[in-house]
C-alpha positions as CSV (number, residue, x, y, z in Angstrom):
1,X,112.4,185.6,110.6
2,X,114.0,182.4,109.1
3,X,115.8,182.2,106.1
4,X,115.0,180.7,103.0
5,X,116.9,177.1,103.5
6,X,114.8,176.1,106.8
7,X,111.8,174.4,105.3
8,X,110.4,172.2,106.0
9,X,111.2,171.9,110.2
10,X,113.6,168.6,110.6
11,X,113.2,169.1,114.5
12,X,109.3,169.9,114.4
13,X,109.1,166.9,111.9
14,X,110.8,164.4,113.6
15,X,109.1,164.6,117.5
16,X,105.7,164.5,115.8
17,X,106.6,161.8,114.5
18,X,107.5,160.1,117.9
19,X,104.6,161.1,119.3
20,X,102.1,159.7,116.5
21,X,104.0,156.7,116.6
22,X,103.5,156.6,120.4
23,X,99.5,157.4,119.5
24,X,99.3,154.0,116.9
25,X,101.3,151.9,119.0
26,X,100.1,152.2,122.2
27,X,97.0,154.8,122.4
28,X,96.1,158.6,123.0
29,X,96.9,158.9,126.7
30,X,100.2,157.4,126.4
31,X,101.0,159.1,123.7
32,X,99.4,163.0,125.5
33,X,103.3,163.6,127.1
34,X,105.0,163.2,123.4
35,X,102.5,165.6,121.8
36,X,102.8,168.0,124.7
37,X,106.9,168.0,124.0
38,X,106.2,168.0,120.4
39,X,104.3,171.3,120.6
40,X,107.4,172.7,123.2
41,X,109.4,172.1,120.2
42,X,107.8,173.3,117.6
43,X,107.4,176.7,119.6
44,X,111.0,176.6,120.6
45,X,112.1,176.9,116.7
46,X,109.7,179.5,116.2
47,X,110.6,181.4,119.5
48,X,114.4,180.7,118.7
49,X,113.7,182.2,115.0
50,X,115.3,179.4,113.0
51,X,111.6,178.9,111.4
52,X,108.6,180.6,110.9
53,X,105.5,178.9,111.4
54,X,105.0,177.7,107.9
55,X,107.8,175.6,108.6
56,X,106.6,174.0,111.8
57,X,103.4,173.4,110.5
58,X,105.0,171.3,107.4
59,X,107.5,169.6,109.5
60,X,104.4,168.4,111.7
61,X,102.8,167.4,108.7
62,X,105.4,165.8,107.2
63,X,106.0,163.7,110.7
64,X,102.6,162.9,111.3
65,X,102.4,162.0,107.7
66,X,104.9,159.5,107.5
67,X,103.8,158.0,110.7
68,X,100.4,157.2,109.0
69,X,102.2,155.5,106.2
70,X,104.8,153.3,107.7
71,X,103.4,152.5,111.1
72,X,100.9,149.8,112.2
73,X,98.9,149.6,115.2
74,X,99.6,147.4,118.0
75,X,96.8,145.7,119.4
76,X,95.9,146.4,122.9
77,X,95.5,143.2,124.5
78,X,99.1,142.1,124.7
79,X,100.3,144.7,127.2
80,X,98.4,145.6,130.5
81,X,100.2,148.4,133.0
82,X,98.7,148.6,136.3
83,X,99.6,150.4,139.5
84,X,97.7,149.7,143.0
85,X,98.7,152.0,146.1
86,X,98.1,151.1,149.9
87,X,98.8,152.6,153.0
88,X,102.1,154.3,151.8
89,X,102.8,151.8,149.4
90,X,103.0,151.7,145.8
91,X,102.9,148.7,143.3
92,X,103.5,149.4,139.4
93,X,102.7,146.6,137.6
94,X,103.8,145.2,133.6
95,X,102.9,142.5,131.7
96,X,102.9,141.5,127.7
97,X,101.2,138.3,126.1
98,X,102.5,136.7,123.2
C-alpha cells in the first residue's frame, strides 16, 4: 500500500490533464491516444505501489477538473488534417485558417 503523504496522484493528475486538454482543443479521437497513456499511468502508480486507487482516482479528478476550468475549446474549422494513399504512396496533409 501507499503511504499517507501520496494523495492526491501528481503523475495520474497531470496526464489527465493532457489528455482533457487534447479532448477540448481538438476533439475525442485525437485526444483517444492521451487517455489510453493516461490510464497506463494511472495503473503503473498503482501497480508500482506508490498510490492506492483513491489516489489515482483524485489525481484524475483533480486533472480533468482543472482542465474544465482553465481551458477553452478550439473551434474546428481552422485546422483540417487529411491523408490520401495511392498505389504505394502516401500523402498527409495540414492546414490552419486564421
Amino acid at each position: 500500500m501507499s503511504n499517507d503523504n501520496s494523495f492526491p496522484s501528481g503523475h495520474t493528475s497531470t496526464v489527465f490533464h493532457s489528455a482533457g486538454y487534447i479532448h477540448r482543443r481538438y476533439g475525442f479521437k485525437y485526444s483517444i491516444p492521451a487517455y489510453a497513456l493516461a490510464g497506463f499511468t494511472a495503473a503503473s502508480r498503482i501497480d508500482s505501489n506508490k498510490h492506492d486507487i483513491l489516489d489515482v482516482f483524485a489525481g484524475a479528478i483533480i486533472g480533468l477538473g482543472a482542465n474544465f476550468l482553465f481551458t477553452t475549446e478550439q473551434e474546428q474549422k481552422q485546422m483540417e488534417i487529411s491523408f490520401n494513399s495511392n498505389n504505394g504512396t502516401y500523402l498527409i496533409g495540414f492546414s490552419y485558417k486564421f
